[in-house]
N, C-alpha and C positions, 0 to 999 in steps of 0.2 A: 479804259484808262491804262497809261503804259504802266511796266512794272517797274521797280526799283532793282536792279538783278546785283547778282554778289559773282562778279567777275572776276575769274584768275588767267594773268597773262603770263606768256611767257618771252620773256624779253632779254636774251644775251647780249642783244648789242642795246644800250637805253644810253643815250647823252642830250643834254641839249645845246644848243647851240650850232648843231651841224646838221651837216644833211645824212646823204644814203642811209643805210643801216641804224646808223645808231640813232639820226632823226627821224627814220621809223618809230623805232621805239618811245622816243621820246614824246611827239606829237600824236601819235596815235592813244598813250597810253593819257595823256591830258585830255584828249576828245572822248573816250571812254568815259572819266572819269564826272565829265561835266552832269551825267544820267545815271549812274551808276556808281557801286563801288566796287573798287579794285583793288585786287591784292598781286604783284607786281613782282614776279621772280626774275631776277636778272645779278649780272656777276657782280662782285665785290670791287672790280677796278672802278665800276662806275659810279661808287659812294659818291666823293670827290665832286663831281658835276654835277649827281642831284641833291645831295645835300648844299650846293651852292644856292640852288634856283629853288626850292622848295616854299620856299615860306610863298612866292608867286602864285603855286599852284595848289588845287584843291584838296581838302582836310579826306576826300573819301579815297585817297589815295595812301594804301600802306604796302611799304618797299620791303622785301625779304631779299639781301644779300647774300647769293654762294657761291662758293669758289671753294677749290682742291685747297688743301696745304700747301703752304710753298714747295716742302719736297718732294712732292708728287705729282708739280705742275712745273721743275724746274727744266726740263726738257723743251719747252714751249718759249718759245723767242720770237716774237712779232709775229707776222704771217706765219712763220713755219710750223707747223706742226697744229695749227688753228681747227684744221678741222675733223683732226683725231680727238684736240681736246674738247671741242664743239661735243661730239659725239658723245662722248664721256661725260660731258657737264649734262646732257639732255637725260642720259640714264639717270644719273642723280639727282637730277630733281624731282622725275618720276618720284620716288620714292618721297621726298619734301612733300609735295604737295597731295601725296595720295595722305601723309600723315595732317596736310591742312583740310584737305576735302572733310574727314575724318570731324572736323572743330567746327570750318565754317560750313558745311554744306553748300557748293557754290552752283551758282545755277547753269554759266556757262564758263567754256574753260576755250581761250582763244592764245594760239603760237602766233607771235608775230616776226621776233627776228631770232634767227637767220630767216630771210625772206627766201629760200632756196629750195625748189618743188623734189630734188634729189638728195636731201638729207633728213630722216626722220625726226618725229616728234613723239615722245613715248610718253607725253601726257594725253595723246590721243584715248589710250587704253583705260584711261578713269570712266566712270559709269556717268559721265555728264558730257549734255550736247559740246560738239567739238568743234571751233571752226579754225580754219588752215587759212595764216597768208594773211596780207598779201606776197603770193608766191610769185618767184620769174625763175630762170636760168635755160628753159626751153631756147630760146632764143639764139643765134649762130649769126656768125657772120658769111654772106654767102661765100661760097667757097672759090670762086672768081676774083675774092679778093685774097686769097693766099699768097697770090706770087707778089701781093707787093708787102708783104710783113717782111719781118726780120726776123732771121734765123730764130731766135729767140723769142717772139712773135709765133710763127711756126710750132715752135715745139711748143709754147701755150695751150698754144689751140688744141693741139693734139691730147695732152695732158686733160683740158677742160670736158672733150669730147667723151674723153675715155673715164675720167669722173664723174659722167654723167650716165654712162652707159651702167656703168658697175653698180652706181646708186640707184637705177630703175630694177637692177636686181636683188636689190638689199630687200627682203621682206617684211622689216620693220617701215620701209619706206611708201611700201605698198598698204599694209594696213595703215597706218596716219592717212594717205590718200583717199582709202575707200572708207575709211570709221568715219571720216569728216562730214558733219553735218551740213557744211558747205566749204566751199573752198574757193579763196579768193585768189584771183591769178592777176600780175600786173599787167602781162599785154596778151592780148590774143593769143600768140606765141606757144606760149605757156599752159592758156588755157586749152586750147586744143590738146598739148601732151598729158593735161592730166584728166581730162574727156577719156582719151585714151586709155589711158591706166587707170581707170574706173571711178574716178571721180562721181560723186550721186549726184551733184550739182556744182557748178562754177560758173561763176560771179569775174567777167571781167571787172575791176577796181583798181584802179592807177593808186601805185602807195604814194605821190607826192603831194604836197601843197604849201601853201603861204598862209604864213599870220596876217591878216587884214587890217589889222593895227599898224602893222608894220609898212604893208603898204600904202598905206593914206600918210607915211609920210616922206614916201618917196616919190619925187615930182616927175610931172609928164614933161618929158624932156621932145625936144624938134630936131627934125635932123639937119644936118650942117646943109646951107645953102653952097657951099663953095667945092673946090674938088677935093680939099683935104681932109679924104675918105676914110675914117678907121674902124677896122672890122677887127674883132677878138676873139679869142679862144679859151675856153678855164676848165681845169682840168686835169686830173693825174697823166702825166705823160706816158701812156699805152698805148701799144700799138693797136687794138682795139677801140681805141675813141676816134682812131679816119685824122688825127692832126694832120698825119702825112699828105690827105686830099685835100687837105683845106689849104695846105702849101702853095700843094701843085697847082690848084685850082687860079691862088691869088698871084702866082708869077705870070697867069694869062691875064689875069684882072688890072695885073701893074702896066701891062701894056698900053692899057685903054687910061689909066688914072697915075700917071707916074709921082702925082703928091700924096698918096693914099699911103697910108701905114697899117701891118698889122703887129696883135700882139697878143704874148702868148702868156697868162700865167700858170702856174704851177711845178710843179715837180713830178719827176717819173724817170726809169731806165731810157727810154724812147728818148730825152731832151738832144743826145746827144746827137744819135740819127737824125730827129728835125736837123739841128745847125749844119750837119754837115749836108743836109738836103739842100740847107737855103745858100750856103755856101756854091752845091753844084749850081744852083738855078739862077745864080749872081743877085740873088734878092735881099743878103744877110744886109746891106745898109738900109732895109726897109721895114726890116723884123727885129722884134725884140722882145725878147724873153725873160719876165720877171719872176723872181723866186717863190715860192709859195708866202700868199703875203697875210695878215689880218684880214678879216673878214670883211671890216669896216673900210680898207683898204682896197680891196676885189670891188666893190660897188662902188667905189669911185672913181677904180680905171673902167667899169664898166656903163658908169653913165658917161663917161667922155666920149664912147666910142659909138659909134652908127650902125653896127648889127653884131650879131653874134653869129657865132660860124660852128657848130657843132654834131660835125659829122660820125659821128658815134655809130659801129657795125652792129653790138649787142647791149646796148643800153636798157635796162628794163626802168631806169628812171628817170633821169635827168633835169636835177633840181633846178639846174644853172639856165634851162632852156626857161623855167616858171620864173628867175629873177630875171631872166632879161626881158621878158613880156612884162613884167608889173612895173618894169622901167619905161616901158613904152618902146622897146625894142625890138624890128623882129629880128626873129630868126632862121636860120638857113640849117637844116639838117638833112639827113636821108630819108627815106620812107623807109624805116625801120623801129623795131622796140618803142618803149616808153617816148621820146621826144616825138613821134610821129604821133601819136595820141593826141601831145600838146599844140602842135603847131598846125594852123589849115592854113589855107587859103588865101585866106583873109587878113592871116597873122604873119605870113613866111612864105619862106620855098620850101617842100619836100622833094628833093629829090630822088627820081627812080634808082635803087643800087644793085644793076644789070653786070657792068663791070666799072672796073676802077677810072679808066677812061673816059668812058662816057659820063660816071658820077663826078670826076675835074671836069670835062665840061660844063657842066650843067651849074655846079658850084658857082662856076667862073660867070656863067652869063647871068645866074641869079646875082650877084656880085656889081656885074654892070649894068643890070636893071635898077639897083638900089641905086649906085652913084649916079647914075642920069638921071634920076625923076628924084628930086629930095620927095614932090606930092605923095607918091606913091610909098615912100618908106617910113613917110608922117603916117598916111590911114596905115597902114599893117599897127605901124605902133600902138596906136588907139584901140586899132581891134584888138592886139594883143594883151594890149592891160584890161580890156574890157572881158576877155574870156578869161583871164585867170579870175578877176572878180567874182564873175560868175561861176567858173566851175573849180575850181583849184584854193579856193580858201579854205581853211582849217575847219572855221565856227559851219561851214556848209557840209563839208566832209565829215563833222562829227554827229550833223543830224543824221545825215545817209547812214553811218556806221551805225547810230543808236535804231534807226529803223529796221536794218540786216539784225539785228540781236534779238529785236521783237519780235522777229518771222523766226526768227532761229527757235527761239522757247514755244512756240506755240506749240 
């Protein structure tokens, strides 16, 4: 008979209604909660959003809000300075929750966000089994694709690389890795690096998925019979998400389909590099780029359009590839990170990312295999909303999660 366990998470980023990070937290700590009860440490910005949704979700769920003083966190300004204070918030809660362990005695004690296998978790050190993750950041873009970033791009990457190097030698980072009772890693990737660094067990486990509610009421859409082709992209505009291939790829694609449109939503430093990309490539009457819009609003320009294009270098998620498969869309990515998990065969194109060239080609011709055979980009659809069904929904993901916890205590 399973057990009823007294779970404590740890959750910096917990929102609901979004994805990466914060809907980590958020859906993961609902799937928990449906077996379990849980006690729920995460910051105080994110009252606001779960005090919105709460009354929805499960009574065995209690929220413990921390945060610094204002005058002690006013250094901190959006990104900057996030992951000193990251750092900071994780020592302090150490200390919280060594005083709840104390009250509740919990059976198991699971970090979920920051999902990041190079920054420690110092509730590892409580006397209760530990489980890490889901962990990514292993993950790189190959290095073949540096000459086509932007300076700023460039120094990223370098910045990222060297963030990573220095957190493999943090030694708080290396106990959290090896106290872990297990450890879950989002791609391969990952998993391999913390193999490496002594991990006792790792659990590849994809951290995304879909509400199944939500998709039964999103319709199986067909692809356009005619040439007026439109492919999309959604996405923080980073040089790291490959917009830039998906560009280059559809100025070869507009050759073959001159009625085709793409388009681009989101926000990011990069929007301006695309325009002036589409500009050199004379495509800018073909492209259009809308601002980061409502939610409700992204799934509209995305059922209109015929595939998704999401070329992503270090992706360890990619929530937008799982909504465009439950729309019955496929998609076209690289064979890299998290989106290559999601996408087969059957579903998409993966393309091989050897170098930047050869990945615009291959883009480009996945592109015009869709627009010539509508047949062919109808079955990917079907297979695609058929595999998120199956593997990527929530209520399926929170049985897996409740069976990992039961092996864990044993």
């Amino acid at each position: 008979m399973e057990r009823k366990l007294k779970v404590l998470v740890s959750a910096y980023a917990c929102e609901s209604g979004k994805g990466s990070e914060p809907g980590v937290g958020w859906n993961w700590v609902k799937q928990i909660a449906r077996f379990h009860e849980v006690w729920v440490i995460t910051r105080s910005s994110n009252r606001e959003s779960i005090e919105c949704e709460k009354t929805g979700i499960s009574s065995n769920i209690h929220w413990v809000y921390f945060d610094f003083p204002v005058w002690l966190r006013s250094w901190k300004k959006g990104q900057r300075g996030v992951h000193l204070y990251y750092y900071l918030w994780q020592i302090a809660i150490y200390f919280l929750a060594r005083r709840m362990h104390k009250e509740v005695k919990f059976d198991v004690v699971h970090h979920l966000t920051f999902g990041v296998y190079w920054l420690p978790s110092f509730l590892s050190l409580l006397p209760v089994p530990f489980i890490y993750g889901p962990l990514g950041g292993a993950e790189s873009a190959p290095k073949e694709f540096f000459k086509s970033f932007s300076l700023t791009g460039k120094i990223y990457e370098w910045l990222r690389n060297t963030a990573r190097w220095v957190g493999e030698k943090d030694p708080f980072v290396l106990i959290s890795i090896r106290r872990a009772r297990l450890v879950l890693a989002k791609v391969k990737e990952t998993g391999e690096r913390l193999s490496f660094l002594g991990a006792k067990e790792v659990l590849v486990f994809p951290e995304s998925g879909i509400n199944i509610k939500e998709i039964e009421k999103l319709p199986v859409t067909k692809q356009a019979e005619s040439k007026n082709f439109k492919i999309i992209s959604i996405g923080r505009f980073l040089h790291w998400k490959g917009f830039h291939l998906g560009l280059m790829a559809y100025s070869r694609f507009l050759k073959e389909f001159p009625l085709s449109e793409y388009w681009f939503i989101g926000k990011g430093p990069e929007r301006h590099n695309l325009e002036l990309m589409a500009e050199k490539l004379c495509i800018s009457d073909k492209v259009k780029f809308f601002n980061e819009l409502p939610y409700d609003e992204v799934l509209k320009k995305l059922y209109e359009c015929d595939v998704l294009v999401h070329p992503s270098l270090h992706d360890s998620g990619g929530w937008v590839c799982l909504e465009a498969m439950a729309f019955g869309k496929p998609v076209l990515c690289l064979d890299l990170g998290g989106p290559a998990m999601q996408v087969t065969e059957e579903t998409g194109f993966k393309v091989p990312a050897r170098t930047p060239e050869q990945s615009v080609y291959d883009l480009a011709n996945a592109m015009i295999r869709l627009a010539g055979d509508s047949g062919l980009g109808r079955s990917m659809g079907e297979a695609a909303r058929e595999r998120v069904l199956e593997y990527f929904d929530w209520d399926k993901k929170g049985e897996w999660i409740n069976k990992i916890y039961q092996e864990v205590v044993i």
